[in-house]
N, C-alpha and C positions, 0 to 999 in steps of 0.2 A: 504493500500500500504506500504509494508517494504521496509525499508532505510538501504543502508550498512553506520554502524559508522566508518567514517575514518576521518583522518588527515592528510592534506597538509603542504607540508613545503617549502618554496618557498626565493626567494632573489627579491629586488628591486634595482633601484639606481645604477649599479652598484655594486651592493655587500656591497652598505653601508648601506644598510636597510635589514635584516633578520622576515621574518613572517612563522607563523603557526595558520591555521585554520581547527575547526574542526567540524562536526556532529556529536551529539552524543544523540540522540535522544531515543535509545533502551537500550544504557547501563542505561541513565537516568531512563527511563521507569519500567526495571528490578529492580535495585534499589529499588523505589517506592514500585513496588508489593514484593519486598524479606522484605523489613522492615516496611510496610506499612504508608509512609508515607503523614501526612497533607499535604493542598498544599504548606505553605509557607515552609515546610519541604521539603516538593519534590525539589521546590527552587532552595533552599540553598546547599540542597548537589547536587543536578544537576550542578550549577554551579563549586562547586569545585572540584569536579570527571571530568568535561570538561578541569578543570584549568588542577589539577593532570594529566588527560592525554596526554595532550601538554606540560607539564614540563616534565613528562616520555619521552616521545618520543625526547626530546632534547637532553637523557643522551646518550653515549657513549659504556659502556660495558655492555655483556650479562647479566650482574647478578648486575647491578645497579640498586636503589631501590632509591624512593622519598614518602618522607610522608610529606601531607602538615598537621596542627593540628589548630583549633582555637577552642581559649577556653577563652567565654565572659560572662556579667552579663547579658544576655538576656535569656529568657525561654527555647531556645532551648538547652541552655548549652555549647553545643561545638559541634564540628564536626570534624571527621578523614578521610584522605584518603590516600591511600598509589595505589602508581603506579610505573609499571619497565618501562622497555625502548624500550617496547615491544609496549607501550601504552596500556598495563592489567592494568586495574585498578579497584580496590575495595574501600567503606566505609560505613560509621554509621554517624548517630548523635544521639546523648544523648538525646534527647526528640522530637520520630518521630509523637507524637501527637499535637506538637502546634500549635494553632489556633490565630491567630490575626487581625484584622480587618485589611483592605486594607491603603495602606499608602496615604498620602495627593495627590499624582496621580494616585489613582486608581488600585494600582499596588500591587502583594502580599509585602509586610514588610519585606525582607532577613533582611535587617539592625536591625530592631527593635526589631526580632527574634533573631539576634547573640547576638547585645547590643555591649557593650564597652569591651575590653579584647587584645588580644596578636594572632597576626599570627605567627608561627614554623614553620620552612621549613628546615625539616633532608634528607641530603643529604645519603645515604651511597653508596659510590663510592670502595668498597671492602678495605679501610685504614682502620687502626687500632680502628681511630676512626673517628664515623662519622660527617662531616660536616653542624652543626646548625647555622639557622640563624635565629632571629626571629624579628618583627616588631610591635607596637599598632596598632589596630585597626585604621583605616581613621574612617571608614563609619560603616564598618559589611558585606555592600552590595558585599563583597568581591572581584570584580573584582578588586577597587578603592584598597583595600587592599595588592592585588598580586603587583598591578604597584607598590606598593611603598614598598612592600619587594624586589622587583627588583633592585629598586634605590637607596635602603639603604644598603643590606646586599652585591649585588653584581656588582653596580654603574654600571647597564645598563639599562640607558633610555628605557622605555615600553609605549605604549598603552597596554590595559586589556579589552577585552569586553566580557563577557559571559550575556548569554542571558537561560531561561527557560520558554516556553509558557505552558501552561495548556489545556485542554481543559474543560469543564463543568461539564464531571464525573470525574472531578480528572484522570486522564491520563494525560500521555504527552505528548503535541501538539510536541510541536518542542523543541529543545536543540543545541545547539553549543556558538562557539566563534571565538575570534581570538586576538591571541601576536603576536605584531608589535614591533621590538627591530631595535635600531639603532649601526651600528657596531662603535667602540673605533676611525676609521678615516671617518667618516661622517663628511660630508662639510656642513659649517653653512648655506649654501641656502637649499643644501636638508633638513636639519635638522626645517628650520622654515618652508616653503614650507610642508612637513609633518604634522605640527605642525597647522597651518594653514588648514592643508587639514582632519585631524583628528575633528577639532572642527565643522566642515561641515557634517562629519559622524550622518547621522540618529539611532538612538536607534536599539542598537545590537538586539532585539526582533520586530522592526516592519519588518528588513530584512530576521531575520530568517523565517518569519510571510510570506514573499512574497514564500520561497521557496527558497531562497538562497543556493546554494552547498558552499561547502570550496574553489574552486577554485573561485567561481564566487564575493564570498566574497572579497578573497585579489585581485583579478580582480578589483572590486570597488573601497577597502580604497585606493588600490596604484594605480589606473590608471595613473599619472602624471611619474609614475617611470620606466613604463616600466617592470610588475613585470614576473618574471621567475619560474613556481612550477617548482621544482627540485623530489617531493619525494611523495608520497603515501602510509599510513600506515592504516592498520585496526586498530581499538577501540573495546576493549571490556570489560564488565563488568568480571571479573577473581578473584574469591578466591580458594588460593591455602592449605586450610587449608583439616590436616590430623589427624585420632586418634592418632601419633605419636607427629605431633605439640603440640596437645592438651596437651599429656601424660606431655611433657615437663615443660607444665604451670600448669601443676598439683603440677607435681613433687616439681615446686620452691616455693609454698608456705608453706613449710618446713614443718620438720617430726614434731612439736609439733601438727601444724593444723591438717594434714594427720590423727594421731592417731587421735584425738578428731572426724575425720569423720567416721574411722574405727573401734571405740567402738561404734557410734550408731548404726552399724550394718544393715544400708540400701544403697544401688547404690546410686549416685551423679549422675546428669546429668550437662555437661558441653555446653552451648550454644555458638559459633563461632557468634562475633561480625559483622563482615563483611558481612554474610551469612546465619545466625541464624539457621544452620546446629546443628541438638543437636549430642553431644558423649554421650555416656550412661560409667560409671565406678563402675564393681561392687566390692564388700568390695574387695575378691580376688587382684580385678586389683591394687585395694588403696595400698593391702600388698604388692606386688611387685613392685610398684613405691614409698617405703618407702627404700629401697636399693637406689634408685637415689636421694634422696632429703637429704639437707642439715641441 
């Protein structure tokens, strides 16, 4: 049975509570099968492509872009994901083969896979230059990680729940989440009342487990509030990568290297990280991308 990937966006409270929940079960999925990844791989970037694609779908203008980056001392290495505001979203991680034994509840290791390291959150909002922020590592388990780049980088109070089920062939049972943000004039009853009502909140994966939609989600966390979906957005896994793009990343690794590939005298093939789309560049293409490089 296919599931459409979407995102709701919704108000509580009166407008002093702002959420987004989402399914994302098939862009997960794809993912998986494009980079073939372990399950505690599958995971980890499941959950931060759900992140990525509810922080994209927050931004503003057509051609805003969000890359969230962690980069830890755990096996996995790191992890990229980049999302517009389209909610397209793409990523990688640095070692889609790691294997680690289940953590002390039974549960795949995100955390012990990421390890200790730094959350990145680049904004480009089309400015000159773009706006970073970055935070340490809480957990690795990543959600724990978002709340508190929320709180640090852009002092708004969050819940973070993503959630990644598995199934027994490595497939992906289920995928989503949901950001619960408190608006800047949130009244301190609503605020602990929330607070209060979030630590009652059952594990973001036994709900998704039930079958939960995005609406029926923030229906649950916020019942007390009165909650309002305002909005509806499709998800989807998206790379926009081109022989052109490519040529460009060619080109920047300067005319010293370029020659050095153009005297061996053989095609490069260049493989897209996001997509693992190969470009093939034969010696030819190398000469005439020695005119654009530096």
């Amino acid at each position: 049975m296919e599931y459409q990937d979407y995102i709701v966006r919704g108000t509580a409270a009166d407008g002093q509570v702002r959420a987004f929940a989402a399914t994302t079960r098939n862009l997960v999925e794809e993912a998986r099968k494009m980079h073939n990844t372990s399950p505690v791989a599958s995971a980890a970037l499941g959950r931060l492509l759900t992140a990525g694609a509810m922080m994209g779908s927050m931004m503003k203008g057509e051609k805003d872009l969000i890359t969230l980056q962690i980069r830890g001392d755990g096996p996995i290495g790191g992890l990229v994901v980049t999302a517009d505001s389209k909610a397209r979203v793409k990523g990688y991680v640095h070692n889609p083969n790691v294997m680690l034994p289940p953590s002390a509840e039974g549960k795949l290791d995100v955390g012990g896979a990421v390890g200790h390291g730094m959350l990145q959150v680049i904004r480009d909002v089309g400015l000159k230059e773009p706006y970073v922020g970055q935070v340490d590592l809480i957990s690795g388990e990543i959600a724990e990680d978002i709340t508190c780049y929320f709180a640090v980088s852009e002092q708004v109070p969050s819940a973070v729940a993503l959630g990644v089920l598995m199934n027994k062939d490595n497939t992906v049972r289920q995928a989503g989440g949901f950001i619960i943000q408190l608006m800047p004039f949130a009244e301190e009853a609503v605020i602990s009342r929330l607070e209060q009502k979030l630590t009652e909140v059952t594990h973001i994966s036994s709900l998704l487990d039930e079958g939960m939609t995005p609406e029926e989600l923030i229906e649950y966390v916020l019942a007390d509030f009165e909650p309002k979906i305002l909005e509806k957005v499709s998800a989807e896994y998206y790379c926009n990568c081109s022989k052109e793009r490519v040529e460009k990343a060619v080109a920047s690794v300067g005319k010293k290297d370029l020659q050095e590939m153009i005297e061996e005298g053989k095609p490069i093939e260049v493989n897209c990280h996001f997509c693992d789309k190969k470009y093939e560049f034969t010696v030819e293409d190398l000469k005439n991308l020695m005119k654009y490089s530096k």
